[in-house]
C-alpha positions in Angstrom: 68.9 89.0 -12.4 72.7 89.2 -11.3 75.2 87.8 -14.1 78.3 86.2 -13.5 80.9 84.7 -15.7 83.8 82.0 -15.1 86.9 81.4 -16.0 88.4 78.6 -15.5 92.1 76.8 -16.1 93.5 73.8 -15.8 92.3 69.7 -15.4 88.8 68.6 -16.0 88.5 68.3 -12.3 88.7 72.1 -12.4 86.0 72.3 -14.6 84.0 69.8 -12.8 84.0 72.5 -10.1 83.2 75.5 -12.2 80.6 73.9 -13.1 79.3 72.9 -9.5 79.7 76.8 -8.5 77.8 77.6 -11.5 74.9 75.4 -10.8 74.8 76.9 -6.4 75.0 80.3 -8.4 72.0 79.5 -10.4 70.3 78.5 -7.3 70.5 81.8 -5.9 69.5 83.4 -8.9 72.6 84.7 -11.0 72.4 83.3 -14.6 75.9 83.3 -16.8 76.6 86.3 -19.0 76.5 85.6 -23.0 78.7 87.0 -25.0 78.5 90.9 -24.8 76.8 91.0 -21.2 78.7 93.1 -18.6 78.8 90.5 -15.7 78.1 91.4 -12.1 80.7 89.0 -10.8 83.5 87.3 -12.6 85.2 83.6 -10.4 88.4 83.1 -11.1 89.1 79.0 -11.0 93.0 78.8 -11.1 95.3 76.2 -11.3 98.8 75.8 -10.0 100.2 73.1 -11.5 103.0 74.8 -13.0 104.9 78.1 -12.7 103.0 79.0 -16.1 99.6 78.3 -14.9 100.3 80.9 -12.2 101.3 83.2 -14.5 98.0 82.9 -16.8 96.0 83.2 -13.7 97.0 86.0 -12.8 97.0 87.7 -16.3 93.5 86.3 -16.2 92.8 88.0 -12.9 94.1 91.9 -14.4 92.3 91.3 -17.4 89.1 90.9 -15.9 89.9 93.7 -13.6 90.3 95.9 -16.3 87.3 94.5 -18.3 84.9 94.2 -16.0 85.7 97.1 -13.5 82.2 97.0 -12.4 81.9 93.2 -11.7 83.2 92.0 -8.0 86.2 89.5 -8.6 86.6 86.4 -6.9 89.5 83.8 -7.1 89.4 80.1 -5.8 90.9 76.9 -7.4 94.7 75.5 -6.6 96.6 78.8 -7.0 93.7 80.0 -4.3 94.6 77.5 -2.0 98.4 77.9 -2.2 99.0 81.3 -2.1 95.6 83.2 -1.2 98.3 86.3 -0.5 99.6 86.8 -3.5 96.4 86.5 -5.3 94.6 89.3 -2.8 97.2 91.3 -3.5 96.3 92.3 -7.4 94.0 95.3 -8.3 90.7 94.6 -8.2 90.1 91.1 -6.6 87.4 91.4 -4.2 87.4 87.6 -2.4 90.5 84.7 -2.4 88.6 81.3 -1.2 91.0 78.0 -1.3 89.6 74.4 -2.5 88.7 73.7 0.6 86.3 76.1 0.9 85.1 76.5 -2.4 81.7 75.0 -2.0 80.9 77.8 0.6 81.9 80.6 -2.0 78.1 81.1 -2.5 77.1 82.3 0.9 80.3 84.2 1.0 79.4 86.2 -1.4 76.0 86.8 0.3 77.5 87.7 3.6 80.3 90.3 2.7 80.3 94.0 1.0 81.2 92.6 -3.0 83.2 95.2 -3.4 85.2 94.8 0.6 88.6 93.1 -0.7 88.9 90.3 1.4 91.0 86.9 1.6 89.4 83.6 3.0 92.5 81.2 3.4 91.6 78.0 2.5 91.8 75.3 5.3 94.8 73.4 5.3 93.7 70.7 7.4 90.1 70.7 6.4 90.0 68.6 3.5 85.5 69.0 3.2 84.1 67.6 0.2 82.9 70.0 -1.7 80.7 68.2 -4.0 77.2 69.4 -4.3 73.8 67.5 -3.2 72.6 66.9 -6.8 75.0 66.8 -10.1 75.7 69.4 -12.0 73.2 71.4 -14.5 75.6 73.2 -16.1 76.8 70.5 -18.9 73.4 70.9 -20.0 73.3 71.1 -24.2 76.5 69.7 -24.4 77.4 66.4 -26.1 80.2 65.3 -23.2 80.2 65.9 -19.5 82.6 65.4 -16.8 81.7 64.0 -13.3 84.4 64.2 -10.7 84.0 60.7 -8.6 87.2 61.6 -6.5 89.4 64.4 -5.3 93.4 64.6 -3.6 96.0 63.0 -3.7 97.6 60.3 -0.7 101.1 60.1 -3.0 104.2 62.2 -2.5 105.7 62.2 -5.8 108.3 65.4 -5.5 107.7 67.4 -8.0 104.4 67.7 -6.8 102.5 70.1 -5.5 98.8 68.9 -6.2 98.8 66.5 -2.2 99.0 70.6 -1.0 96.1 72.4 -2.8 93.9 69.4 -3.0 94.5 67.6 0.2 94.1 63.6 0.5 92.4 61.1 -1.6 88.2 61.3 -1.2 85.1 59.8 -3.0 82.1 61.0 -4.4 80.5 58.7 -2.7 78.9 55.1 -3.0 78.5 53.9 -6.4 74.2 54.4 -6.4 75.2 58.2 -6.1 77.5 58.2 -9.1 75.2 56.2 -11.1 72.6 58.6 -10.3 74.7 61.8 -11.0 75.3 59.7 -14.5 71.9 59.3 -15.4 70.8 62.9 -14.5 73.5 64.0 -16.9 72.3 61.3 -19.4 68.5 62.9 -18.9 70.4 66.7 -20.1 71.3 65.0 -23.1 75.0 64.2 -22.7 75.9 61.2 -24.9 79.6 60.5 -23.2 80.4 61.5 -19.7 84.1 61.3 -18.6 84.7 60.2 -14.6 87.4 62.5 -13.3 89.3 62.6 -10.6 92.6 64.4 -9.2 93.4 60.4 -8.8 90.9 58.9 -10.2 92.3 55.5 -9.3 91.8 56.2 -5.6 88.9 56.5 -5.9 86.8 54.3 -3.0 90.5 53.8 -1.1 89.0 55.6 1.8 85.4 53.7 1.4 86.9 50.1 1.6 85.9 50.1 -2.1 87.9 50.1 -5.1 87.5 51.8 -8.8 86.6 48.5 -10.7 84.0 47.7 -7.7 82.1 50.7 -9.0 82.4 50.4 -12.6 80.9 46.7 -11.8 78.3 48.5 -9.4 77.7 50.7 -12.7 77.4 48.0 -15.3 74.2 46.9 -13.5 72.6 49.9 -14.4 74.8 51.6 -17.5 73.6 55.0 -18.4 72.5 55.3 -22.0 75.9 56.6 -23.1 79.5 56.4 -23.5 81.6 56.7 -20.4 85.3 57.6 -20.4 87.8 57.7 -17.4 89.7 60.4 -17.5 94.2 59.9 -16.2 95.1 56.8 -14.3 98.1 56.5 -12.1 100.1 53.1 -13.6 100.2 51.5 -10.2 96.5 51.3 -10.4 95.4 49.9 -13.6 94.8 46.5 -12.6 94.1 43.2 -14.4 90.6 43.2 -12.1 90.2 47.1 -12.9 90.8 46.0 -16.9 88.0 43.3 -16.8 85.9 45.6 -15.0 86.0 48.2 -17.7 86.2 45.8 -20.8 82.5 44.7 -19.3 80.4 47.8 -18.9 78.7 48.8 -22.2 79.7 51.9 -23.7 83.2 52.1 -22.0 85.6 53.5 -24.2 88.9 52.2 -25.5 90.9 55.3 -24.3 93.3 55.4 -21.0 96.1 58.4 -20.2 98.6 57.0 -18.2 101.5 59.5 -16.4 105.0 57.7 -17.4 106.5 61.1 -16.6 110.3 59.5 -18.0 111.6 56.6 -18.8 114.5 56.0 -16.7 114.6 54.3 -13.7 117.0 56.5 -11.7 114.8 59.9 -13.2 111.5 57.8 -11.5 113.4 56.9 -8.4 114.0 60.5 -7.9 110.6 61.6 -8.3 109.5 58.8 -5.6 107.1 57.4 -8.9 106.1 54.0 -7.6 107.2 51.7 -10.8 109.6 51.1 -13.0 109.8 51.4 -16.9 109.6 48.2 -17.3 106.3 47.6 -15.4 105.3 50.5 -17.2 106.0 48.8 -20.7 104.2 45.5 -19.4 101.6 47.6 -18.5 101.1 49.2 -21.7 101.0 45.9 -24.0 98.5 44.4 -21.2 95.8 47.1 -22.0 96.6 46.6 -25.5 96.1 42.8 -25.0 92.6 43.4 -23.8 91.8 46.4 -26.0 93.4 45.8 -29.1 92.6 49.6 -30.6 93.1 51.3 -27.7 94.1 55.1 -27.7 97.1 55.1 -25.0 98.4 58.5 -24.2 101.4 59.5 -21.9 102.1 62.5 -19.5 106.2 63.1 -19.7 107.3 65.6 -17.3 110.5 66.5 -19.0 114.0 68.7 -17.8 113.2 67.2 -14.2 117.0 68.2 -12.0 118.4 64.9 -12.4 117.4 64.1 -15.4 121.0 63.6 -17.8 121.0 63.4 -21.7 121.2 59.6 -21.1 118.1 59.2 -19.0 116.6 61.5 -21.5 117.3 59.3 -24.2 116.1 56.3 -21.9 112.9 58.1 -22.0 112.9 58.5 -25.8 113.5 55.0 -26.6 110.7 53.6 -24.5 108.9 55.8 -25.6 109.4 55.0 -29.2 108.9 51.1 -28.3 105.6 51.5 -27.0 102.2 51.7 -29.0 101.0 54.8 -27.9 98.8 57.2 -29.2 99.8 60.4 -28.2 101.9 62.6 -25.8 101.5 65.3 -23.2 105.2 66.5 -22.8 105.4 68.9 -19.6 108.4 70.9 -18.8 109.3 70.5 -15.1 108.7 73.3 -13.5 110.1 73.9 -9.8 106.8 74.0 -7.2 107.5 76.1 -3.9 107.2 73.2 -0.9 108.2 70.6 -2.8 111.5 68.6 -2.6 112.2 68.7 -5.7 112.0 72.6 -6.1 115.0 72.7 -4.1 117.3 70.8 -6.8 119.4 72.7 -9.0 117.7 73.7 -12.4 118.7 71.8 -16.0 119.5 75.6 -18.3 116.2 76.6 -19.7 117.5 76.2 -23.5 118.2 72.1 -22.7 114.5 71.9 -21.5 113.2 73.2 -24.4 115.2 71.6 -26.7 114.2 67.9 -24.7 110.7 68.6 -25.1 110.6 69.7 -28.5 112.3 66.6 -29.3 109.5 64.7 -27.3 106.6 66.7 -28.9 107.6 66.1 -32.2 107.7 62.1 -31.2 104.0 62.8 -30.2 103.3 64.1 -33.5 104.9 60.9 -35.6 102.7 58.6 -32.8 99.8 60.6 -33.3 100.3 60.1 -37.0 101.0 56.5 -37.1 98.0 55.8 -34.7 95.4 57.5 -37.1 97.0 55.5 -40.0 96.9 52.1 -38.4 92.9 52.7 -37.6 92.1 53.8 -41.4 89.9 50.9 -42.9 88.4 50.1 -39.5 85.7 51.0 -38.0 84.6 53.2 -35.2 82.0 54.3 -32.8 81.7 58.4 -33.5 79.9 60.8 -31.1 79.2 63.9 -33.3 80.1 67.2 -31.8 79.6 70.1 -34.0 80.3 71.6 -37.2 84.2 71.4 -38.6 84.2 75.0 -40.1 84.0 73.3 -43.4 80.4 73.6 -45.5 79.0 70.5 -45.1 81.5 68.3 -42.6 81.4 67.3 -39.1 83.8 66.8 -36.2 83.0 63.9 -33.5 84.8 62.0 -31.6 86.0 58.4 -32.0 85.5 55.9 -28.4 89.9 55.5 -29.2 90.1 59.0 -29.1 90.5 60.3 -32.4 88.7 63.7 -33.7 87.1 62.3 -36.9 86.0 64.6 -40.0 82.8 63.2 -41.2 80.3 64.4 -44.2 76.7 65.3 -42.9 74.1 67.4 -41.6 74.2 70.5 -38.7 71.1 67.4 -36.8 73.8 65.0 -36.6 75.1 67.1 -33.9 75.1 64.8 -30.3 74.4 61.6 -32.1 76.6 58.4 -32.3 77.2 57.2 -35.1 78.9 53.9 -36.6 81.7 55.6 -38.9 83.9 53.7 -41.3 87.6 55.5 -41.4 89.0 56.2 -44.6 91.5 58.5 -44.4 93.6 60.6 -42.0 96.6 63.7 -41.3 98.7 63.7 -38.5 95.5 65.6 -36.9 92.0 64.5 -37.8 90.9 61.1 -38.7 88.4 60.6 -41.9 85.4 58.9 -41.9 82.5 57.7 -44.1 79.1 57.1 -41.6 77.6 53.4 -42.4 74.0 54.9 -41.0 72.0 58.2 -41.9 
């Protein structure tokens, strides 16, 4: 049989589509390599996101070149789509296919010489779903999931380049379809399954349906599992969306919400559709209905106009807010977007802004584990925690727990205690053998 092997980068939607291409693959009869196999074809899934992910992409790219120098090398995923060029330009790629043609990267393959280099642009105005016709096999043996309900984007923030590579906001499809792709997962053993997105929020906006419609479509016939939605957009965590998800079983008390900065002007500027104070009203409502909620931020920080006072704007709201954690970006300039033709903040300010920023993660992340010790919590175990005799799960609020028991605890959810905790890992005692 033919082996391949992926690598993929970036969100979980990325991995959501790694993991579609590896189930059409199996389908024709290629099987993944395990460690030590010499693959016959190595995909590339990029991301371009940031001027970083585009570098690791391509150092990705020449490493597997020069690893695999028998294996045919294809590229797709958001670097694909943007610059298809640039990527059939380094030694050793055989194929370029963009998002929207990602789905047909199967029969590609069949058609053309592997080792022809070639470049398939992807479709700029095709926008194709490119979800397959039954859910994905390849989460099978694993204790989470991720199932991608929606793909694009319909805003313009400026900064932005995701609208470009991914196209405009699409569903799945009606909610029967995603509760059916969740029970098939459920049937593979996966105890949790996160619903992803590139805006997950959107999702039914171009169906006449709305996110809390499905989960309410879904609560009719709940999979026997956790479920967990992956990064909202503020503007569409609703009061209705709220209800919705604090009435399906097994929905957990987690939600990632992009603030991106705290100042009003900064937002304004990178056409983000709310202010920081509907942000902060925001926060305190989820935490109204979901007392323990884990409530983590994206901050984009070092964006052109940002000054050292809307920098501290950002800090302080920050600091007011009960928040669990922080994902602190440095802006990076994105070719085609407005912003990338502002003038720079120097390099050393950026750093030294988001240093200051990850460091306030660290203290939040600290002072989050501490306020849940005593409590009790719903822990899926994942694996082994590298230390004789402990576990790792993790918590419905998010929090990696360390746990004493056996290796056959491994995928089960158990009803944990928490006794302890680091700036890192909770500490828990299970109530239930």
């Amino acid at each position: 049989m033919p082996r391949c092997r992926f690598v993929t980068f970036g969100c979980k939607v990325n991995q959501c589509d790694t993991a579609a291409l590896a189930l059409a693959l199996g389908l024709r009869g290629w099987v993944e390599t395990r460690p030590g196999e010499a693959p016959d074809l190595v995909v590339v899934n990029t991301c371009t996101v940031t001027a970083r992910a585009d570098q690791q992409a391509r150092q990705a790219i020449r490493r597997a070149a020069r690893e695999s120098p028998g294996a045919a090398l294809w590229v797709t995923g958001c670097y694909a789509q943007r610059a298809p060029g640039e990527l059939a330009a380094l030694p050793g790629v055989a194929g370029v296919v963009g998002n929207f043609d990602k789905a047909s990267l199967p029969r590609l393959m069949e058609t053309r010489s592997l080792a022809q280099v070639v470049a398939v642009q992807g479709h700029a105005g095709g926008q194709r779903q490119t979800w397959p016709d039954i859910p994905p096999t390849s989460f099978s043996g694993r204790t989470r999931a991720f199932l991608k309900v929606q793909d694009g984007c319909s805003h313009s923030c400026s900064y932005c380049v995701v609208p470009q590579v991914r196209g405009p906001a699409r569903s799945l499809g009606p909610p029967e379809l995603v509760a059916a792709h969740l029970h098939a997962l459920a049937s593979q053993g996966c105890r949790e399954v996160v619903l992803t997105g590139v805006d997950l929020g959107q999702y039914g906006s171009d169906q006449g349906a709305d996110l809390a419609g499905l989960l309410r479509r879904l609560a009719d016939r709940p999979p026997p599992g956790r479920l967990r939605l992956s990064s909202l957009e503020p503007q569409e965590v609703t009061a209705d969306l709220l209800a919705a998800w604090a009435e399906l079983p097994g929905a957990c008390r987690h939600f990632h919400l992009p603030l991106q900065s705290g100042s009003a002007e900064v937002l304004r500027d990178m056409a983000r559709p709310y202010a920081p104070a509907d942000f902060r009203e925001l926060v305190m409502e989820i935490r109204g209905v979901f007392p323990q909620a884990a409530i983590g931020l994206d901050l984009l920080v070092g964006f052109p106009t940002e000054t050292r006072s809307h920098f501290e704007e950002t800090v302080a709201l920050v600091e007011a807010l009960p928040v669990a954690y922080l994902h602190v970006f440095p802006f990076s300039p994105r070719p085609g977007t407005p912003a990338a033709a502002l003038q720079p903040l120097p390099p050393a300010e950026v750093r030294a802004r988001a240093s200051r920023l990850r460091e306030l993660g660290k203290r939040k992340r600290q002072r989050f584990i501490q306020d849940q010790v005593g409590g009790m919590a719903d822990v899926l175990v994942e694996g082994g925690s590298g230390r004789r005799g402990w576990l790792q799960g993790l918590s419905s609020n998010y929090l990696r727990v360390l746990l004493p028991g056996p290796p056959t605890w491994r995928n089960r959810r158990l009803r944990v205690r928490l006794t302890g905790g680091d700036g890192v890992l909770a500490r828990g005692e299970p109530l239930e053998g």
